[in-house]
C-alpha positions as CSV (number, residue, x, y, z in Angstrom):
1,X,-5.5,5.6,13.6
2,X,-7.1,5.1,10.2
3,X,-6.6,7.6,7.2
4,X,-7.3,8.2,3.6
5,X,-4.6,7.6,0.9
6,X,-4.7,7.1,-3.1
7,X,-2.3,5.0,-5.2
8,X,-0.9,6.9,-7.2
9,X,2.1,4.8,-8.5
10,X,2.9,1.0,-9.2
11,X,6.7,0.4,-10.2
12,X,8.1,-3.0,-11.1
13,X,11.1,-2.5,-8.4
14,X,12.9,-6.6,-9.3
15,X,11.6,-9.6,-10.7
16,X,8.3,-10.7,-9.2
17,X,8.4,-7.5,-6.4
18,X,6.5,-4.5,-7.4
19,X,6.4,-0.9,-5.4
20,X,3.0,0.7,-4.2
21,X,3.3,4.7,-3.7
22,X,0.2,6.5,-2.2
23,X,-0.6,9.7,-1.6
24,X,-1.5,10.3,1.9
25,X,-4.0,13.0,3.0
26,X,-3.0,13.5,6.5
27,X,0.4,13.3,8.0
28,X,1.6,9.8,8.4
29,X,5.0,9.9,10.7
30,X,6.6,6.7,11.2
31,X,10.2,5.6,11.8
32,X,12.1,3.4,9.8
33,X,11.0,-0.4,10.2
34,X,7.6,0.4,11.0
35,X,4.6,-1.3,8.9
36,X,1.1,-0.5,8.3
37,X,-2.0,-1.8,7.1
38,X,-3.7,-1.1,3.9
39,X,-7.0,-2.0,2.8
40,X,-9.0,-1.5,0.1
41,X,-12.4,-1.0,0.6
42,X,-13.7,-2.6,-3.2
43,X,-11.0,-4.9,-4.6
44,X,-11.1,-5.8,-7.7
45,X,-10.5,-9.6,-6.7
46,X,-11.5,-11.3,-3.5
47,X,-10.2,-14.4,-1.8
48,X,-10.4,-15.4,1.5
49,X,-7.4,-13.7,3.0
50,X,-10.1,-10.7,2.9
51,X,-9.3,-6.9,1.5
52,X,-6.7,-6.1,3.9
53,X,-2.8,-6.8,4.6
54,X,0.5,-5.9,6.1
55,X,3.1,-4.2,4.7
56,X,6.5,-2.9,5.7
57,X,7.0,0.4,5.1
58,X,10.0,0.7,2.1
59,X,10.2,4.6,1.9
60,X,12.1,6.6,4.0
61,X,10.2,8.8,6.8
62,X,11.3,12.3,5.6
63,X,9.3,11.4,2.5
64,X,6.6,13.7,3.4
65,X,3.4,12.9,2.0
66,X,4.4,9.8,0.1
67,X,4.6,6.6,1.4
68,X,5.8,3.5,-0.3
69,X,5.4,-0.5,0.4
70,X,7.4,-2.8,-1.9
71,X,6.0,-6.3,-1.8
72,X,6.6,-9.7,-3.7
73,X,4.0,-10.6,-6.2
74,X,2.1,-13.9,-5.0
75,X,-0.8,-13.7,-7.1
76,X,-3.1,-13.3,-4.5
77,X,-6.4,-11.4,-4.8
78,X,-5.2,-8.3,-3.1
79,X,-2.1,-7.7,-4.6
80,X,-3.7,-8.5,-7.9
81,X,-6.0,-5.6,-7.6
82,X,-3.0,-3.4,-6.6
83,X,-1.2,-4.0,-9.6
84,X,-4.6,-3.6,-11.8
85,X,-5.6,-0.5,-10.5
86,X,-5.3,2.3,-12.3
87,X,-3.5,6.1,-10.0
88,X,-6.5,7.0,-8.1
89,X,-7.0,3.9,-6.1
90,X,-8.9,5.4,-2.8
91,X,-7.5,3.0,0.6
92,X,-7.3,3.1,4.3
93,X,-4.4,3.2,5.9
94,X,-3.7,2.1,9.5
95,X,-0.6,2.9,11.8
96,X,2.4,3.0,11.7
97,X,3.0,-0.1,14.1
């Protein structure tokens, strides 16, 4: 089940880790544990892990609309344009799983 969502946060959460919130359109129920997929359909930076990854899910599932991924910072291509992009970013969200 594929959906619409825009970043609309980036928070340093520890040393090297950083926090993603979006913004999704549609609701997105998931329990606690799940993960999902984001992708972003025009990174910034490519590589050739391609524009799409796993993340656990970090927020908690009574947190409506909002959904937050916490993730360590690797330097890879993906989560490079993450951090670069400004609140707006438009993705695609899949799951929960």
């Amino acid at each position: 089940m594929g959906m619409k969502a825009q970043l609309i946060r980036t928070d340093r959460v520890a040393e090297g880790t950083a926090g993603f919130t979006f913004e999704v359109r549609e609701p997105f129920t998931f329990e606690a544990g799940q993960t999902c997929d984001v992708t972003i359909p025009s990174p910034l930076y490519q590589d050739e892990k391609g524009s799409s990854r796993t993340f656990s899910i970090a927020s908690s599932p009574g947190d409506g609309s909002r959904l937050l991924v916490a993730t360590r910072l690797t330097g890879s291509a993906f989560k490079r344009t993450l951090l670069e992009s400004a609140p707006g970013l438009e993705v695609d969200l899949d799951g929960p799983f």
